[in-house]
C-alpha positions as CSV (number, residue, x, y, z in Angstrom):
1,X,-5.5,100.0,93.2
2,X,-4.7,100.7,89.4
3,X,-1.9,103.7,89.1
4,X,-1.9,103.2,85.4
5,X,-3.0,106.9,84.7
6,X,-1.7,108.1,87.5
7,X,0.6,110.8,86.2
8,X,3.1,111.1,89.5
9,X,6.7,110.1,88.9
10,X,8.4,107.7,91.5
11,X,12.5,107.2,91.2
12,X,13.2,103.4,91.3
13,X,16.9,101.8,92.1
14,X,17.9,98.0,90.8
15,X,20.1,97.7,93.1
16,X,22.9,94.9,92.1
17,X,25.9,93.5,93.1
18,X,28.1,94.9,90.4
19,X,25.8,97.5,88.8
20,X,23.0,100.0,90.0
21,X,20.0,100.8,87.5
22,X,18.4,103.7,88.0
23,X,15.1,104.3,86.2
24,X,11.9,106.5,86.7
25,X,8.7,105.4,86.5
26,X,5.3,106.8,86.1
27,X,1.8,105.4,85.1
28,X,3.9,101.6,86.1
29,X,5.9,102.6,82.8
30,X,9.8,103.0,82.3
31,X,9.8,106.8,80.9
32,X,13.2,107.9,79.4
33,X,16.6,105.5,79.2
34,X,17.4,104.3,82.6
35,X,21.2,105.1,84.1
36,X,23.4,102.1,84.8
37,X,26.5,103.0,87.3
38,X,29.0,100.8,89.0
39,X,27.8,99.8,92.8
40,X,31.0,100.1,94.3
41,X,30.0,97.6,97.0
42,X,33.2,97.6,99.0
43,X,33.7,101.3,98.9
44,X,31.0,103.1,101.1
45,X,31.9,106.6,99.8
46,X,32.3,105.7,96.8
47,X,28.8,103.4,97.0
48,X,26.6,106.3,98.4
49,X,28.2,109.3,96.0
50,X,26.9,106.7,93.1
51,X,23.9,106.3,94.4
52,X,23.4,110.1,94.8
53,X,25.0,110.5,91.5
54,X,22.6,108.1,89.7
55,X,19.6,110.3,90.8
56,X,20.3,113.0,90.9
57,X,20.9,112.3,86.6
58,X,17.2,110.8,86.5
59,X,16.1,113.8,88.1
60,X,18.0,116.2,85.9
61,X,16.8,114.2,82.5
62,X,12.9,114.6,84.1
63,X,10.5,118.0,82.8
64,X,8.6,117.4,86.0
65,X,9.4,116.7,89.6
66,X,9.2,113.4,91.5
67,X,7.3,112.8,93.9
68,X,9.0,109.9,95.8
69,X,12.1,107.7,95.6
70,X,11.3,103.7,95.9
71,X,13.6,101.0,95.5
72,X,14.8,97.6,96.1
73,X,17.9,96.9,98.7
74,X,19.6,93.8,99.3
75,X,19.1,93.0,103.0
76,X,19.4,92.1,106.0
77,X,18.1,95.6,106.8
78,X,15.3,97.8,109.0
79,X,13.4,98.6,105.7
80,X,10.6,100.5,107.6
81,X,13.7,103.2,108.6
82,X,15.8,103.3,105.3
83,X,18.6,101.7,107.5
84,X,20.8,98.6,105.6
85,X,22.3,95.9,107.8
86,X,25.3,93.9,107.0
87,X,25.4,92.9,103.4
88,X,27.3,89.9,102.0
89,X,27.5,91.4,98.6
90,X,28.1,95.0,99.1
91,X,30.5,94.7,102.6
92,X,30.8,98.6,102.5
93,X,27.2,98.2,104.3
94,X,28.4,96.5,107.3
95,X,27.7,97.8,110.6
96,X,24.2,100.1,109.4
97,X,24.0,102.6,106.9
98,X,20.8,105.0,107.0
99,X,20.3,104.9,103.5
100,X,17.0,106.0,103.5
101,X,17.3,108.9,105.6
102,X,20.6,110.2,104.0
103,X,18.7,110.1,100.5
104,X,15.4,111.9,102.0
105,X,17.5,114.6,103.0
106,X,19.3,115.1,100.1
107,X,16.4,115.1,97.7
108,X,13.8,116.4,100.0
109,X,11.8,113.2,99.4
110,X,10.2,110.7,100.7
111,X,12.1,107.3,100.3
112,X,10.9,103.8,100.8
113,X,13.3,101.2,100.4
114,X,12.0,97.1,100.3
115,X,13.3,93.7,100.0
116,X,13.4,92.8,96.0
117,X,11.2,89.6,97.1
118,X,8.9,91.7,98.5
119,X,8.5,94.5,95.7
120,X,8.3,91.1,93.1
121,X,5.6,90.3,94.3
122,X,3.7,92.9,95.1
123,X,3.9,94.3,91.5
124,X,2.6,91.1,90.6
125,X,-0.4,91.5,92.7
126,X,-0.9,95.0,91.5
127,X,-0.6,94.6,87.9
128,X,0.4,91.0,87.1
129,X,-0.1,87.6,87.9
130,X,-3.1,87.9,90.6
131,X,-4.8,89.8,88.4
132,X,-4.1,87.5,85.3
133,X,-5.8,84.8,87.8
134,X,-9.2,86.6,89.0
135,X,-9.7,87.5,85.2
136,X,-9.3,84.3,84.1
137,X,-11.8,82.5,86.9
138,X,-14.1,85.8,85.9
139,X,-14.0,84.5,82.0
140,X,-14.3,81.2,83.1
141,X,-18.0,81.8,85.1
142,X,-16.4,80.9,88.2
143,X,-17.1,82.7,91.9
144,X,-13.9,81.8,92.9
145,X,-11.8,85.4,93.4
146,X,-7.7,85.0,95.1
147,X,-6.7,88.3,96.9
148,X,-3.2,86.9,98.4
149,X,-0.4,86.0,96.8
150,X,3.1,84.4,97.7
151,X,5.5,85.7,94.9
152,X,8.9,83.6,95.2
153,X,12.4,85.1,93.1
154,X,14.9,82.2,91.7
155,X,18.1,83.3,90.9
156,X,21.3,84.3,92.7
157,X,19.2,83.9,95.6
158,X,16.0,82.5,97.2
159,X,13.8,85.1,97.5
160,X,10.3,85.7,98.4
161,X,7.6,88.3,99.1
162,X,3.7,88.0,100.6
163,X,0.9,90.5,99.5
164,X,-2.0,89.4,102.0
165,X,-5.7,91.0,101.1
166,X,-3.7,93.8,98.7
167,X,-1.3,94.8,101.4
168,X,2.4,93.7,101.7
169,X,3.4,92.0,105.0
170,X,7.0,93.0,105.7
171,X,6.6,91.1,109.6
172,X,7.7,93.2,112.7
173,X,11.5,92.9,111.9
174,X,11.0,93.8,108.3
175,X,12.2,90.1,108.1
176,X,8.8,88.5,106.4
177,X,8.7,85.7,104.0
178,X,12.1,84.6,104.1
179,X,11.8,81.7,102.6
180,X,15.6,81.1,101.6
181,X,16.3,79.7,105.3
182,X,13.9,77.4,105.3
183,X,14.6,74.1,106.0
184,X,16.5,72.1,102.4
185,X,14.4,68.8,101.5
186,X,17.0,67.1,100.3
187,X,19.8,68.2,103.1
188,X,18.0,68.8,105.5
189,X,20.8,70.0,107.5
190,X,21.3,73.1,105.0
191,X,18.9,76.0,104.3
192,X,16.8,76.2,101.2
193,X,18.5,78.7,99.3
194,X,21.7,75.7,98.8
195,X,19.4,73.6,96.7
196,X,17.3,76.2,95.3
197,X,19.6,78.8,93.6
198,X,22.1,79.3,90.5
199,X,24.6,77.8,92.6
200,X,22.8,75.2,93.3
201,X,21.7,73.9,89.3
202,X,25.5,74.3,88.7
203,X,27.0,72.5,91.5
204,X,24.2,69.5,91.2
205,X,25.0,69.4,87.6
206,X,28.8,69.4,87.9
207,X,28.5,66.7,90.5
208,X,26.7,64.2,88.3
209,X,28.2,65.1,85.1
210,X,30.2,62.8,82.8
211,X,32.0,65.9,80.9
212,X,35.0,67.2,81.5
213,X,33.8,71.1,81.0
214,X,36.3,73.2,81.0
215,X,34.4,75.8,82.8
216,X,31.4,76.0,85.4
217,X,28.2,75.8,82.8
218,X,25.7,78.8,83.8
219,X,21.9,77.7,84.4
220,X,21.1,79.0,80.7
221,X,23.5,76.4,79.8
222,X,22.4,73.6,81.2
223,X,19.0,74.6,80.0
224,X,19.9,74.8,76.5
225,X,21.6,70.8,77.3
226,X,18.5,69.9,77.7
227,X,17.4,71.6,74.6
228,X,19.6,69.8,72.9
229,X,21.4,73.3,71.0
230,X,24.6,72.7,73.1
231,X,26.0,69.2,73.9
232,X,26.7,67.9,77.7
233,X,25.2,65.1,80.2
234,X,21.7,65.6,79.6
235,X,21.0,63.4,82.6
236,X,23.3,65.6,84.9
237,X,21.0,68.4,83.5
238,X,17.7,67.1,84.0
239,X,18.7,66.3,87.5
240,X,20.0,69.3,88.0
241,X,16.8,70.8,87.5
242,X,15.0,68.4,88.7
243,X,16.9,68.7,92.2
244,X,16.1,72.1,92.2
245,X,12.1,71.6,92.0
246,X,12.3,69.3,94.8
247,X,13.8,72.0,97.0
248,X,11.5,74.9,96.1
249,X,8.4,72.8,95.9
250,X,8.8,71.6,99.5
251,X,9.7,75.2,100.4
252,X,6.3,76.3,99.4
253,X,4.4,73.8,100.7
254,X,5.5,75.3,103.8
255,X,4.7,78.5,103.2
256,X,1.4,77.7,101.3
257,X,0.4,76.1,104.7
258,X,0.3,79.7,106.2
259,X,-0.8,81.5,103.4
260,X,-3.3,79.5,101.7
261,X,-2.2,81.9,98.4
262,X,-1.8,82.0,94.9
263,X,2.0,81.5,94.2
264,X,3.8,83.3,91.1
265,X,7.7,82.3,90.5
266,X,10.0,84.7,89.4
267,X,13.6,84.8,88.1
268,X,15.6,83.4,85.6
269,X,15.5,79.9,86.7
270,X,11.9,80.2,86.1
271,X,12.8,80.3,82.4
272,X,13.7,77.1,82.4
273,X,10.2,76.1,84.1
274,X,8.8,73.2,81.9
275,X,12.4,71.0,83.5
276,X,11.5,71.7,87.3
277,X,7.6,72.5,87.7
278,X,7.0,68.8,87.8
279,X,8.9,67.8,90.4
280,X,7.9,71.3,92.1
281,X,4.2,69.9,91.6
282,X,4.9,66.3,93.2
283,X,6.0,67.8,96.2
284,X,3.3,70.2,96.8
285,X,0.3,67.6,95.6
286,X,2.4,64.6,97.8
287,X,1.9,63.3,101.0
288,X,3.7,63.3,104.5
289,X,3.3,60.5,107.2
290,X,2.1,59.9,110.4
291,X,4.4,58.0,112.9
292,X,2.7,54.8,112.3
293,X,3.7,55.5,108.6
294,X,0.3,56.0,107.1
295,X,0.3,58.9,104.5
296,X,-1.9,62.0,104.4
297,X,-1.6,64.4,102.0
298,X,0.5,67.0,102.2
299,X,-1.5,70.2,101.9
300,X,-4.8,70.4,102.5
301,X,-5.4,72.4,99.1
302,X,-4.8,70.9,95.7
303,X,-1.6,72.9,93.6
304,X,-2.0,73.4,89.9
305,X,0.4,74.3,87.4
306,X,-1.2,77.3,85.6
307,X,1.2,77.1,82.7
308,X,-0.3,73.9,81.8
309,X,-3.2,74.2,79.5
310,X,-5.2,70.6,80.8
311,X,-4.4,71.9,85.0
312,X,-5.2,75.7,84.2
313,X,-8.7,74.1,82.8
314,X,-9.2,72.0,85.8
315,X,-8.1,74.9,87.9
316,X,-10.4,77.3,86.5
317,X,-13.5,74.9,86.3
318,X,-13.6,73.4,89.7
319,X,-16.3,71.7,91.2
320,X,-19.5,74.1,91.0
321,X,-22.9,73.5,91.7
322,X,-25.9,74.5,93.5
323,X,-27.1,72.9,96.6
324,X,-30.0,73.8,99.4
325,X,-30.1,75.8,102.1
326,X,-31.9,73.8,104.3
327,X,-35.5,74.4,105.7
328,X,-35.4,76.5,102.4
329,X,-36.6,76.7,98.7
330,X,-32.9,78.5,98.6
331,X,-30.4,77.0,96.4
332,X,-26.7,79.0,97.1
333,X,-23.0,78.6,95.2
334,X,-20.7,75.6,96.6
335,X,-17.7,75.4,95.1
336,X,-15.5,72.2,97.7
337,X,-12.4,72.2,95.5
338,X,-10.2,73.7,98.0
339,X,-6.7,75.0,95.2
340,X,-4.1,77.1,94.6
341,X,-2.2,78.1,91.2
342,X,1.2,78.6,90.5
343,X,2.8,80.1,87.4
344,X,4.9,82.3,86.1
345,X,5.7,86.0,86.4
346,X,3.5,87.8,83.8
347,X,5.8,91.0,83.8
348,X,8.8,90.0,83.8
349,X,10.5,89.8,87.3
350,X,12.8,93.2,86.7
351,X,9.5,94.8,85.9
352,X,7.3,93.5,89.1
353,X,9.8,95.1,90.9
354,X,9.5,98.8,89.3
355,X,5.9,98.4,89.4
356,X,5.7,97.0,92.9
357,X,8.1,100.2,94.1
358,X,6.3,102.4,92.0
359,X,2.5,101.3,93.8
360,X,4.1,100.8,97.3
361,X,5.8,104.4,97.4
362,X,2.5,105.9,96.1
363,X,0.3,103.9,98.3
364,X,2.3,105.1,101.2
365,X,2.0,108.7,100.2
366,X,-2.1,108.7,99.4
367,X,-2.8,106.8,103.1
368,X,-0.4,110.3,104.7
369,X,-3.1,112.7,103.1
């Protein structure tokens, strides 16, 4: 559903570790400057008067009333009832906290609150990358249409979201698409989120390198290593990355397995994309044995990197022809090249979120009338 034009206004929370931004949004556009306060993540008072604080400012700076308040919350948390479980990086959360409902009674509005994974990805499938995809096939004279989509976050954490036929799936324990405890490729005793993660770039880096840095290098760093603007162990570096598309490309090809989706990757270790997407690639387009040792491959679809040009062409073309229905002068569409894409956010990952809050909360409303 396009909400482009549509003239309602939704408050939207980016809820951090240190900082909450609060914004409003309306027509999937930012309107007036968006209010940054401290989150105040081991003080619950202090936390929730903030959090009131911040919109009740938004709603003070607006010349017309909102109609809902949608947002991304760290979780573990019962999303469907506004209620946040025990946070690591705002301990004041510990124990339950009915966010939702405290906020719906102060503002007399309704409040949806998501995972950020989730709302990534399904702005992305509202306004972004899915989209970007169809109309490309649709330039291309292709049949071929996507309508799910797996959107993954890399940053501080492992996160991910699934928007299945233009509905988000949340699961039945608002726990869906958790990819982050999958099972690590490369230690396969840890969870995915150790090898796929800021921590993770810097502590493979660290381990490798043959500088003496007097400081922990941040991802942007390393990146800009590899660059060749700063100086450092470009082999720790490219390793480093490298390491880190093992990890998430094994993670997705067990979630692709399920989904059978489009994948968008969001984040800002996606920047740094052209060092990690081909190791990402091998893994998804690999094989995996039997127990006699002979190799199949590994996904029964062929992945293709839609940020590069030659795979977005083969991606896009496929394999179409004509052939006969038999007993039949018939001739119908057959297109066999079973494939996914995966590429990059095209909003920007801060902005899939907005959007994805500001659709989901108006969805919600529209399917109460």
């Amino acid at each position: 559903m396009d909400y482009s034009s549509d003239k309602r206004v939704v408050l939207t929370l980016d809820a951090g570790g240190t900082n909450f931004v609060f914004s409003a949004i309306k027509g999937k556009e930012r309107i007036g400057e968006p209010i940054t306060l401290p989150s105040n993540g081991d003080n619950l008072e202090k936390c929730l008067t903030g959090i009131i604080d911040g919109f009740s400012s938004l709603i003070g700076g607006l010349s017309e009333k909102p109609v809902a308040i949608s947002f991304a919350f760290p979780g573990p948390a019962d999303y469907p009832n506004g209620i946040i479980g025990d946070l690591g990086n705002l301990p004041a959360f510990r124990g339950g906290v009915a966010l939702g409902p405290m906020l719906e009674d102060r503002f007399h509005l309704p409040v949806f609150i998501n995972n950020d994974g989730d709302l990534f990805a399904y702005g992305e499938a509202i306004a972004g990358f899915l989209p970007y995809v169809n109309q490309m096939l649709a330039e291309a004279g292709s049949q071929k249409r996507y309508r799910h989509l797996l959107g993954i976050t890399l940053g501080t954490g492992f996160g991910a979201g699934l928007v299945v036929d233009g509905n988000l799936f949340i699961g039945d324990n608002s726990a869906g698409a958790e990819i982050w405890l999958v099972r690590n490729a490369i230690d396969p005793d840890c969870f995915a989120e150790e090898g796929a993660s800021i921590r993770a770039v810097q502590r493979v880096y660290h381990s490798y390198s043959k500088h003496n840095h007097d400081i922990r290098l941040t991802p942007k760093e390393i990146f800009e290593i590899l660059e060749g603007t700063i100086e450092g162990d470009m082999v720790a570096a490219r390793l480093a990355f490298q390491t880190l598309g093992v990890v998430v490309g094994d993670a997705i090809a067990n979630a692709v397995t399920l989904t059978d989706s489009l994948v968008v990757i969001g984040g800002g270790l996606s920047n740094a994309w052209k060092y990690f997407a081909p190791a990402m690639l091998s893994q998804l387009n690999g094989t995996i044995a039997r127990t006699d040792g002979t190799k199949v491959d590994r996904l029964e679809v062929k992945a293709f990197d839609l940020e590069d040009a030659l795979q977005r062409g083969i991606f896009l073309s496929g394999q179409q022809k004509q052939i006969p229905v038999p007993y039949s002068n018939r001739m119908v569409h057959y297109d066999p090249m079973k494939r996914i894409g995966i590429g990059a956010s095209r909003l920007g990952t801060s902005h899939a979120v907005a959007v994805g809050a500001y659709a989901y909360a108006l969805e919600m409303i529209d399917k109460k009338r």
